[in-house]
N, C-alpha and C positions, 0 to 999 in steps of 0.2 A: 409617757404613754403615746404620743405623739408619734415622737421618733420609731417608737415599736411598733406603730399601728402601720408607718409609712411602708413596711417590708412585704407586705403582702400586697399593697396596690403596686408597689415596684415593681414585684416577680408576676406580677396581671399582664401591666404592660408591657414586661418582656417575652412573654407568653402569647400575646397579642400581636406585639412585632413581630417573634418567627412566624408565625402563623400567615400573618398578614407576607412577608416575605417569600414565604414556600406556597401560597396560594400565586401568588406573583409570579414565581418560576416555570409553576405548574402551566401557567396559560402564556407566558413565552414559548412553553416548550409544545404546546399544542399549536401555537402560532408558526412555531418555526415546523414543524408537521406539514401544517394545509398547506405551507409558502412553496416545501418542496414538491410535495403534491401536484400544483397547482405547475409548477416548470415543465414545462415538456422535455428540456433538456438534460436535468434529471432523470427524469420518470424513462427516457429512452433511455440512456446510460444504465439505468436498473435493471431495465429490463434483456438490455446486449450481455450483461455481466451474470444474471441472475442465467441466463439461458448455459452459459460456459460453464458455470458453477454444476448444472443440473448434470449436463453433459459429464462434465468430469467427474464426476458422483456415478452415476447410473447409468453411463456409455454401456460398458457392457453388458447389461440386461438387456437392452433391446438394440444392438449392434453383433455384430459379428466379432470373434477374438484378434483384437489390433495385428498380432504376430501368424494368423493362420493364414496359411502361403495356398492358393488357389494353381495348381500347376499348368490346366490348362487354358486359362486365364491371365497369363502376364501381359501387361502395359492395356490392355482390353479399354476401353473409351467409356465413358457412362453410359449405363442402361442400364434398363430395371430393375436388370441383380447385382448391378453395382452402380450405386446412385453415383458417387464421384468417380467410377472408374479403379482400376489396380495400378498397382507400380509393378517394376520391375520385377520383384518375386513373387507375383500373382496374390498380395495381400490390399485387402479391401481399403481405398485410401478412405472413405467416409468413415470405416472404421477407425481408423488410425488419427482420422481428421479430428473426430470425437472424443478420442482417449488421450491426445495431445493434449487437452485442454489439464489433466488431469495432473501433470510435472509441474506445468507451470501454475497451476490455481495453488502448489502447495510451497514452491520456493520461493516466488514474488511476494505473498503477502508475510508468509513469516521473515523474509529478511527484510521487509518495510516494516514490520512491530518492533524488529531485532533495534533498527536501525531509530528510531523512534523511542524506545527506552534509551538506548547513549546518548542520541542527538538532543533528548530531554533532560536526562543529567546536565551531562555539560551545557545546555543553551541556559538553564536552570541554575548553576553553581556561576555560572559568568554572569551572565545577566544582574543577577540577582549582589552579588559581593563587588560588582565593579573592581576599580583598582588594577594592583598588579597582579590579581590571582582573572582578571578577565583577561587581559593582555598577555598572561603567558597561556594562555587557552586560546586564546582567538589565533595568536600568532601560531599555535599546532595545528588550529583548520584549518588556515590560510595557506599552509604547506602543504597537508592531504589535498587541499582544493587543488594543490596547483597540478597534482600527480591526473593525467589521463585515466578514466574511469576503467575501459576496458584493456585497455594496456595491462596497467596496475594488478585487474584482474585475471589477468592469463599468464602475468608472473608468480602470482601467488600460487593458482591453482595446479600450473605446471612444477611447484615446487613442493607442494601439501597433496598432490593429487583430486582425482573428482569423484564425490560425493555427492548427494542430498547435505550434508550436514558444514561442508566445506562452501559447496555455491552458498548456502543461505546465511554464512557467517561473512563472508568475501563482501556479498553483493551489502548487508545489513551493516557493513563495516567501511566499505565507501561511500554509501548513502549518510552515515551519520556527520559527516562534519555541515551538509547543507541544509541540514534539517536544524542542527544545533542554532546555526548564522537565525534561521527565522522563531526557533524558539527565544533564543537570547534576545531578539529586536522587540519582541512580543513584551517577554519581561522586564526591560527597562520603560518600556512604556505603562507597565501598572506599576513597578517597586513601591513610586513615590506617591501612590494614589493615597486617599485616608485611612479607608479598611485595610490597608499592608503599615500603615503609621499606627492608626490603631491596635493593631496584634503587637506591635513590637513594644508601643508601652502596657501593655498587660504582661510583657515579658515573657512572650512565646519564644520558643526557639527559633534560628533560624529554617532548619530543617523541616517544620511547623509551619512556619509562614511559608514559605515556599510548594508543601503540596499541599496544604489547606487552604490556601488562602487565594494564592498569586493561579498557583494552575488550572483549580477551574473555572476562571478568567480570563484561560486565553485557551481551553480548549477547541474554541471553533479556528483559530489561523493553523492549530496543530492538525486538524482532522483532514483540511484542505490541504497541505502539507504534504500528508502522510497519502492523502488518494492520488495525488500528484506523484510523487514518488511510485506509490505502488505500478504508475503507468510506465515509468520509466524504467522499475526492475524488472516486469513484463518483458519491455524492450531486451532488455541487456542480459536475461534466461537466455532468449532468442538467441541473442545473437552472441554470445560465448561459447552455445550446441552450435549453431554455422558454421563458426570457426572451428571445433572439433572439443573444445572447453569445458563442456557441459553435460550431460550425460552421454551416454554410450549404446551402439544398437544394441538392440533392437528397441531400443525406447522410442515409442511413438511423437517424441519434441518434436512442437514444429519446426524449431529450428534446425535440430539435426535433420528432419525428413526432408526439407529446402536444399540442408548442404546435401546429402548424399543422392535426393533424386533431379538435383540441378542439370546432371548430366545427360539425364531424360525428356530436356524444357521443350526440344524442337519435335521430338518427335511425339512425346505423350506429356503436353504441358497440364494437362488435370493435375498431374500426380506433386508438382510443386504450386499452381496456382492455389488449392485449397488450403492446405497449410498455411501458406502466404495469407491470403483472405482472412481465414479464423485467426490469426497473430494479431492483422490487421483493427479487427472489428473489434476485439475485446481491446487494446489500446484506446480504441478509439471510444468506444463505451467508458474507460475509465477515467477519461478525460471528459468526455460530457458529464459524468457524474459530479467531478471537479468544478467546472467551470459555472455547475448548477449550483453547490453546494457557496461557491465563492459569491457569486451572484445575489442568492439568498442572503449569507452574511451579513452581507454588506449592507442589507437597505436599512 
């Protein structure tokens, strides 16, 4: 009777642990809320990024159409009826400054999730089995690492041609070996913790321990990670369209609209300083978000 009666105050107290565990979570996760909140350096970061977001969203509803050529209006200086001025073909650069936003809001982050699923596998499958199955994986990223990012990428792309679907597989594809190097750091620093010892003698699978267990335990070094990166694919959109890599006119990229109205710098610098500027700020925004978020981390 004893032993039968112990079975229901067991399943209390495990019932009582979760409990008591996911109350625990709940008020970390409200802590780690107020903490970003409370960063300026964040909350500006959100708000440079949130602004770019809107733009590339709903530019056209209250802009002018990126591609409509104003004729007697070409290279025209800012005023009133053209807040940044025209370029060359008498098309509105605020418009086009605004609808830029809209290429790159959509290749940068998908090829940093692209790049963030492989980089997790592999940081995940190395990490986590050590031995010679980490070592013949490490010594693969240590090779991609060593290949120059936009090199690399303007061989592939001039070999596969340019797409949406080509940049965000390219850029999601050089991104993943340095994302993997921080995921795998991440997971040898929990494998050996208790609750990953624990799982394995209940005789979970590996594949079990590893996204139950180990991953959302190292979700905050991957988030930071991955906003880092996102800053850097920003970057390398840019500057792939500069070099001619990336999309094609009449696409409002800021980077194509830098390379093809460069040639306009001295006599109508509006038309490449805006562009430049909007590249500029949302980099720069997704890096304060980053360096918010890493900050918070940490304490």
């Amino acid at each position: 009777m004893a032993a039968a009666g112990t079975t229901p105050d067991r399943r209390l107290d495990e019932l009582q642990a979760d409990a008591a565990a996911a109350a625990e979570q709940r008020r970390q996760r409200r802590y780690l809320v107020r903490s970003l909140l409370r960063s300026p350096t964040f909350v500006v970061g959100v708000l440079i990024v949130l602004f770019w977001v809107v733009m590339g969203v709903f530019s056209t509803t209250f802009t002018q159409p990126p591609a409509l050529p104003h004729p007697f209006a070409i290279l025209q200086s800012p005023s009133a009826s053209h807040w940044f001025g025209t370029d060359d073909l008498g098309r509105d650069v605020f418009a086009r400054t605004m609808a830029g936003a809209h290429t790159v809001l959509i290749i940068a982050p998908l090829a940093t999730v692209l790049a963030l699923l492989w980089g997790g596998m592999v940081g995940l499958t190395a990490g986590f089995y050590r031995g010679l199955t980490d070592d013949l994986m490490m010594r693969v990223v240590d090779a991609f690492l060593a290949l120059p990012i936009i090199i690399t990428a303007i061989l592939i792309i001039s070999l596969l041609g340019r797409s949406y679907a080509i940049l965000i597989l390219v850029i999601g594809a050089l991104f993943t070996p340095v994302i993997s190097r921080t995921i795998r750091s991440a997971v040898i620093g929990e494998r050996e913790r208790e609750y990953v010892m624990a799982a394995r003698l209940r005789g979970e699978r590996s594949a079990f321990v590893m996204a139950r267990e180990i991953l959302p335990n190292i979700t905050q070094p991957i988030i930071v990670e991955g906003t880092v990166r996102l800053g850097y694919a920003v970057f390398t959109v840019a500057t792939l369209s500069f070099l001619g890599f990336g999309l094609e006119p009449p696409s409002p990229d800021w980077g194509l609209t830098v390379a093809t109205e460069r040639l306009n710098l001295q006599a109508a610098p509006w038309t490449v300083l805006f562009p430049a500027l909007a590249l500029a700020s949302l980099v720069v925004g997704v890096n304060l978000i980053a360096d918010g978020l890493s900050s918070t981390f940490s304490k």
